[in-house]
C-alpha positions as CSV (number, residue, x, y, z in Angstrom):
1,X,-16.4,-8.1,14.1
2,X,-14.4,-9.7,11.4
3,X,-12.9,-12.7,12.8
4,X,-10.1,-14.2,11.0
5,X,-7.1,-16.8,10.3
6,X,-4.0,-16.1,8.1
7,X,-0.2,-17.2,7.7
8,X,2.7,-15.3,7.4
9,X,4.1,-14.1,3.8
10,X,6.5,-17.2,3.7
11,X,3.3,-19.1,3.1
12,X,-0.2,-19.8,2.3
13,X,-2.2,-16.2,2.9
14,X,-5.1,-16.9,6.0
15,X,-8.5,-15.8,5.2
16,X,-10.7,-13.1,6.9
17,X,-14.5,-13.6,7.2
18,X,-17.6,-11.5,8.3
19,X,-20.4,-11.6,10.1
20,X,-22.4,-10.2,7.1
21,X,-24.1,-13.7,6.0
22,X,-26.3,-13.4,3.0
23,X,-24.5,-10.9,0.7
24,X,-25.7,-10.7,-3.0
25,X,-23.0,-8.8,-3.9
26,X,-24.7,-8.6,-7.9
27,X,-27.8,-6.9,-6.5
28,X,-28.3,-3.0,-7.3
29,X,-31.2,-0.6,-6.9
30,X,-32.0,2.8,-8.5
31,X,-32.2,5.3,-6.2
32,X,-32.6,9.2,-7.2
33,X,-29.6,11.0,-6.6
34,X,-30.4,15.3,-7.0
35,X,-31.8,15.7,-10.5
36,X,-29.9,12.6,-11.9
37,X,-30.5,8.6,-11.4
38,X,-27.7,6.3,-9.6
39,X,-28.0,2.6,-9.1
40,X,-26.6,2.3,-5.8
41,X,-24.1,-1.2,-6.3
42,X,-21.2,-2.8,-3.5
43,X,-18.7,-0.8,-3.3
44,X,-20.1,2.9,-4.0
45,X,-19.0,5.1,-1.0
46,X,-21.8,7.6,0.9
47,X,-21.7,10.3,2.8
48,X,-23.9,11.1,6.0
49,X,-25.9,14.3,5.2
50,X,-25.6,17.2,8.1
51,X,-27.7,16.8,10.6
52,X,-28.2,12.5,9.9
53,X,-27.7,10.2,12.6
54,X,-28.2,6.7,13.4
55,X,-28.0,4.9,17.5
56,X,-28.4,1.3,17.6
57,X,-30.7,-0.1,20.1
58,X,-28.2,-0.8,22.4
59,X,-27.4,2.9,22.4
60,X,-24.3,2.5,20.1
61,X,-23.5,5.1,17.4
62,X,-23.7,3.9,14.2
63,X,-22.8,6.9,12.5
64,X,-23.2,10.7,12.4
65,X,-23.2,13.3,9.7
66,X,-19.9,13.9,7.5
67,X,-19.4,9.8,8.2
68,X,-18.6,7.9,5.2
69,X,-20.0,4.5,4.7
70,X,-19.5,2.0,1.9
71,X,-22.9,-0.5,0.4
72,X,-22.1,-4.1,1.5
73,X,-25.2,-5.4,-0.8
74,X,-29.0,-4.0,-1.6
75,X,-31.7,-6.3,-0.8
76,X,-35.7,-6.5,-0.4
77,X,-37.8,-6.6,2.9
78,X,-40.8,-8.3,3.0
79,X,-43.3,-6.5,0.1
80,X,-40.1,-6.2,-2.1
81,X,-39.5,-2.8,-0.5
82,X,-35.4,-2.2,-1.6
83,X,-33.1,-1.7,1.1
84,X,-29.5,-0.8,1.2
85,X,-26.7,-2.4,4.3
86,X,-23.8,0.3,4.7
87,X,-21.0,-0.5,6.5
88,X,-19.3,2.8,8.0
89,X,-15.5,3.1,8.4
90,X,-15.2,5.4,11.6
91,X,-17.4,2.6,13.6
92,X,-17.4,-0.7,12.0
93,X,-20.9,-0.8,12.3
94,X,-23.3,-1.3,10.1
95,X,-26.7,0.2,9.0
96,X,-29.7,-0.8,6.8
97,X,-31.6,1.7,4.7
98,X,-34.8,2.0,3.1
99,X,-34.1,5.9,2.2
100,X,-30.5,6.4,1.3
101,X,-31.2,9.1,-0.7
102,X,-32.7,11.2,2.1
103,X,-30.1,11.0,4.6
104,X,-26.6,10.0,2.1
105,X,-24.8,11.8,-0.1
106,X,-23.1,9.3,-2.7
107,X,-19.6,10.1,-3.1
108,X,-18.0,7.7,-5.9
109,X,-18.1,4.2,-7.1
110,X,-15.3,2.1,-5.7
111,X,-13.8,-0.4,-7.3
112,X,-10.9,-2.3,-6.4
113,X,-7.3,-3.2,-8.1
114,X,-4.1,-4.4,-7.5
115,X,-1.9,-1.8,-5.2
116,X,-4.5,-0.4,-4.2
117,X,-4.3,0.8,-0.4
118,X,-6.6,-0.3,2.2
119,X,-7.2,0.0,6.3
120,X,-9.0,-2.5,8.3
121,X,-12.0,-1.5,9.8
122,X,-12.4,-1.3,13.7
123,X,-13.2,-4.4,15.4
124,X,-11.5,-6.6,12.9
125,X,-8.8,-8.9,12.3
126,X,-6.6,-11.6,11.1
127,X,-4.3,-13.9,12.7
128,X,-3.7,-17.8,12.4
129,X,-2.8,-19.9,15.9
130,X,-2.4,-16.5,17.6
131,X,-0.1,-15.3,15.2
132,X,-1.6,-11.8,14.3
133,X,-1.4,-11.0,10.5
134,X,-3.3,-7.4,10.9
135,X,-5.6,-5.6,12.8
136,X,-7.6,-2.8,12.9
137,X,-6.4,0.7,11.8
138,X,-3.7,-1.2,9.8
139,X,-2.7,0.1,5.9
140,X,-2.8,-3.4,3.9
141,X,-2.1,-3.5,0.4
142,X,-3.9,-5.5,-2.1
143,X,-1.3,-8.0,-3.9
144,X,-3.5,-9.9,-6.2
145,X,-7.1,-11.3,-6.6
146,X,-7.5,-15.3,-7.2
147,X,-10.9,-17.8,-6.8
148,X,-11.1,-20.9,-4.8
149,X,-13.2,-23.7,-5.7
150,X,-15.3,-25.1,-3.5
151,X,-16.6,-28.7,-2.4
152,X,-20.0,-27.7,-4.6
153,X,-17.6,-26.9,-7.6
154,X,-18.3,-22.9,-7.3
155,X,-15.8,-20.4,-7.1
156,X,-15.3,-18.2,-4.7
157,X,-13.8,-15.0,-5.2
158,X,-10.8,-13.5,-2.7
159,X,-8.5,-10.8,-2.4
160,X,-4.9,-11.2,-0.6
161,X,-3.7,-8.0,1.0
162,X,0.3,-7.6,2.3
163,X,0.2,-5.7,5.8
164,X,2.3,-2.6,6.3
165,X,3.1,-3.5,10.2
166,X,3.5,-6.7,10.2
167,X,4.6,-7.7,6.5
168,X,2.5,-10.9,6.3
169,X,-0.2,-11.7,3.9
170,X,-4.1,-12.3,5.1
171,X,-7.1,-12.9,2.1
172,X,-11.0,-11.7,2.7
173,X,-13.9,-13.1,0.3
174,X,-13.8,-10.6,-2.7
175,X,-17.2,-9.4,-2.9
176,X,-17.7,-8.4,0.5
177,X,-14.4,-6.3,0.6
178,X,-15.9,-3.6,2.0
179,X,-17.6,-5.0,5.7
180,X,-13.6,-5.8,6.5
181,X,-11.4,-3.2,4.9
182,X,-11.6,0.9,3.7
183,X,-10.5,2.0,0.5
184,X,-8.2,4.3,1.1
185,X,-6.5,5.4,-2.1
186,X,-4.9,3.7,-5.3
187,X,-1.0,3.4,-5.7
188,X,0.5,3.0,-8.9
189,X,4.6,3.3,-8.8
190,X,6.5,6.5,-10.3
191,X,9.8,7.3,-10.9
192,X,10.9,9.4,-8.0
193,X,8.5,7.2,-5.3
194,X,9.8,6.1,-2.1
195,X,9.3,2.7,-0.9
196,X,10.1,0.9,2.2
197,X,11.2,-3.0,2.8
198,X,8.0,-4.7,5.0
199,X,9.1,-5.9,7.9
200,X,10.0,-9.8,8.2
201,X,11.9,-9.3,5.1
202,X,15.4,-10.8,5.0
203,X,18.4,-8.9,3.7
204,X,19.6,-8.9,0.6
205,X,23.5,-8.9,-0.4
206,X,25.0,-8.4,-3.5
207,X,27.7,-10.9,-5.2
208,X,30.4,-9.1,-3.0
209,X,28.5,-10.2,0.3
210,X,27.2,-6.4,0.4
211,X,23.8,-6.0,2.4
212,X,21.6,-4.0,-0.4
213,X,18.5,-3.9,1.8
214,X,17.1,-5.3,4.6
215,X,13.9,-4.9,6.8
216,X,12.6,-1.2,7.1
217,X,15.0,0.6,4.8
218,X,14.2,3.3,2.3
219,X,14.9,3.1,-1.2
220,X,13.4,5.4,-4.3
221,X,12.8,4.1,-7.3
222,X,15.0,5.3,-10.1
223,X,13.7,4.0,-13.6
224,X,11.9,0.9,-14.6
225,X,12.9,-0.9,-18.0
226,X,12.0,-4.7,-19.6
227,X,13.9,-7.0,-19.5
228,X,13.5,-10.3,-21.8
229,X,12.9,-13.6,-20.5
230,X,13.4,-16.6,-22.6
231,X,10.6,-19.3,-22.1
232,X,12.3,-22.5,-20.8
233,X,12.6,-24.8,-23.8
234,X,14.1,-22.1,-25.8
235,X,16.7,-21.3,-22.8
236,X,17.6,-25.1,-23.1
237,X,18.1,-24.9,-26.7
238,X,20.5,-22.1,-26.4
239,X,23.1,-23.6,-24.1
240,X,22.4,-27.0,-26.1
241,X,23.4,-25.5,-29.4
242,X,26.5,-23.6,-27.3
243,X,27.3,-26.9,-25.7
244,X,27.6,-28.4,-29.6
245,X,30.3,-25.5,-30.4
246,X,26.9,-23.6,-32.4
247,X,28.1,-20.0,-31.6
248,X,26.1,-17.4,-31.0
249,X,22.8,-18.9,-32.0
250,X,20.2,-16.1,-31.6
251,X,17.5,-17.3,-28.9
252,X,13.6,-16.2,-29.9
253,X,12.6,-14.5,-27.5
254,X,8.6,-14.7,-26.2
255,X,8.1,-12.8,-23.0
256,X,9.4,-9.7,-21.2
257,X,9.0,-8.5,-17.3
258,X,8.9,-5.0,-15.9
259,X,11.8,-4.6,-13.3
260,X,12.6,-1.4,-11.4
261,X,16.0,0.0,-10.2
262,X,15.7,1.3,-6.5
263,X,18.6,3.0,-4.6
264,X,18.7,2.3,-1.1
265,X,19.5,5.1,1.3
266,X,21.3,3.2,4.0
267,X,23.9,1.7,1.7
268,X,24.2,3.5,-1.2
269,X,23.9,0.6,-3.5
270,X,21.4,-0.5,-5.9
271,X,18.5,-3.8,-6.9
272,X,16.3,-4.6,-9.3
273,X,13.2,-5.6,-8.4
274,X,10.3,-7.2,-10.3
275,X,7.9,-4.0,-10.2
276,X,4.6,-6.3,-10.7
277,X,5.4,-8.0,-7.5
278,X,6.1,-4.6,-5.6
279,X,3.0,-4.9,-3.3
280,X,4.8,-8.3,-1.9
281,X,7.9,-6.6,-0.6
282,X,7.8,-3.5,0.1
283,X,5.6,-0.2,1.0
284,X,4.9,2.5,-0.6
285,X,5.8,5.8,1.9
286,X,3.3,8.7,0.7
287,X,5.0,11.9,-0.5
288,X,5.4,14.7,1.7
289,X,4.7,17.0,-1.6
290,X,2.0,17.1,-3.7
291,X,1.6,14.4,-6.8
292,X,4.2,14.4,-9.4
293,X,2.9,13.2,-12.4
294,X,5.0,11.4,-14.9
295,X,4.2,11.0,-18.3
296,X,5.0,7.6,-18.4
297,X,6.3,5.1,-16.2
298,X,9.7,4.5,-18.0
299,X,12.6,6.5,-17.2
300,X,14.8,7.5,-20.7
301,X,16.6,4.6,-19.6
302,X,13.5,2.5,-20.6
303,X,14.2,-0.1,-22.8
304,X,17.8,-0.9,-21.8
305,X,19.0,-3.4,-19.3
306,X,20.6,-4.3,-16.2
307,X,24.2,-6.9,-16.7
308,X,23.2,-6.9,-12.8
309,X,20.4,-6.9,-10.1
310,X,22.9,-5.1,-8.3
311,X,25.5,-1.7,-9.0
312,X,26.6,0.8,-6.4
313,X,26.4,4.4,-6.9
314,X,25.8,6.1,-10.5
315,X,22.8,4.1,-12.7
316,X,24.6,1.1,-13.6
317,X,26.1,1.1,-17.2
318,X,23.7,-0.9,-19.4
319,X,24.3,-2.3,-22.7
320,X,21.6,-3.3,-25.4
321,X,20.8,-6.7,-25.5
322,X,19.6,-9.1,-22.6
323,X,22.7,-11.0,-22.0
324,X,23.1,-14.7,-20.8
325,X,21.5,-17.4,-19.3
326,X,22.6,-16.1,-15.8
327,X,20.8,-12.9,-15.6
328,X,17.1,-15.1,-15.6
329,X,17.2,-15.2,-11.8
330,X,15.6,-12.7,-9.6
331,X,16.0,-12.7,-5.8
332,X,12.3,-11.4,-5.6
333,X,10.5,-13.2,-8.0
């Protein structure tokens, strides 16, 4: 069981840890795979070939055939003989192999990025001072990958995942992803997608005292465009030179972010949302409908932008240009 402590979203994330001690998660082994060679490496995903089972000693199943398992790390018995630990997703459990190849199936290599969509594996959680942050059979989402340095001056490699249920952040040790979560599926944003405010988030209003969104509403995303954001200094310089009765004084402009327009269904009315920081405050609801594929992720509407975060009802009018000093801010950074 994955036993773990957290925070909420309005904080630091909590970290999950295993009970998987020893994982060298750079180790890889060939193994024969039909008529071609795979090296089996962390992360690949295998499949339980009919008539394959596996009962722990205690009479527990491990797994039966059609389950799918992911490789937590390879490693050598005594006489160097290679063996391979699963950890399967329909029991938690895990399994070391000295015969994948007989008894597995390998499926695809899994490898991990931001937005991607995860579920925690039974008999595992995360919660900090009995707060729970998830548990098992919980959809998280992965928001971003960092290191932490430790006391030896070695970094340590984590993943922080935003919970679907309970909208707070927990992190699990990067390399041994897989003994805590299942990869589900990846998620990349579309024009057209549906999305959902996490819960715990607090509602946002609009300069009129509107409530745009609040916890659990629906939106869809209708475009995404760049905006340009002047680096400090250079923001200072502007309203310096404006404050001297300089005009007009073009700023250089060094950086620009990908926002997103979203209509909300309950109100009618319209943000603008950072779309790098999606994963952090909101869901994505899976389509009813098969996969639409765009052919980019811009909207005609692409390069222009919003005078606003906020407009109500048609796409608001935007102008070329990026406007003044006031626009910068973002409720949702």
């Amino acid at each position: 069981p994955c036993l773990a402590s957290g925070s909420s979203s309005a904080g630091a994330a909590g970290k999950a840890t295993n009970n998987l001690p020893g994982l060298d998660s750079s180790a890889s082994t060939p193994w024969t795979t039909g008529t071609s060679m795979h090296i089996y490496s962390p992360g690949d995903l295998l499949q339980a070939l009919p008539g394959v089972k596996f009962v722990d000693s205690n009479g527990a199943e491990v797994y039966k055939a059609g389950d799918e398992g992911t490789v937590a790390r390879i490693y050598y018995e005594a006489g160097r003989k290679a063996c391979c630990e699963v950890v399967w997703s329909r029991t938690g459990r895990k399994s070391n192999e000295t015969r994948p190849r007989q008894r597995f199936r390998f499926v695809q290599r899994q490898t991990l990025m931001v937005g991607d969509l995860l579920l925690v594996l039974p008999g595992r959680k995360c919660a900090l001072n009995d707060v729970e942050l998830c548990a098992a059979g919980d959809e998280v989402t992965i928001v971003r990958f960092g290191q932490n340095t430790t006391s030896a001056d070695t970094a340590e490699e984590f993943l922080e995942v935003a919970c679907a249920r309970t909208g707070r952040l927990c992190t699990a040790p990067r390399p041994t992803w897989m003994s805590v979560f299942q990869f589900l599926r990846r998620q990349t944003l579309e024009v057209g997608d549906l999305i959902q405010a996490l819960p715990g988030a607090k509602a946002v209003l609009n300069g009129e005292g509107q409530e745009v969104f609040a916890e659990g509403d629906q939106g869809t995303v209708m475009r995404f465009y760049h905006r340009q954001v002047a680096q400090k200094e250079e923001l200072n310089n502007v309203i310096r030179e404006a404050g001297r009765g300089g005009g007009s004084s073009p700023c250089r402009w060094r950086n620009t972010e990908e926002r997103m327009e979203v209509l909300w269904a309950r109100s009618g009315l319209r943000s603008h949302e950072l779309a790098s920081a999606w994963m952090q405050h909101f869901c994505l609801v899976p389509k009813a409908g098969p996969e639409v594929s765009w052919p980019n992720r811009f909207s005609k509407n692409a390069d222009m932008s919003s005078p606003n975060r906020f407009s109500k009802g048609t796409a608001s009018s935007s102008t070329q240009g990026y406007g003044s000093p006031d626009e910068f801010e973002s409720n949702n950074p």
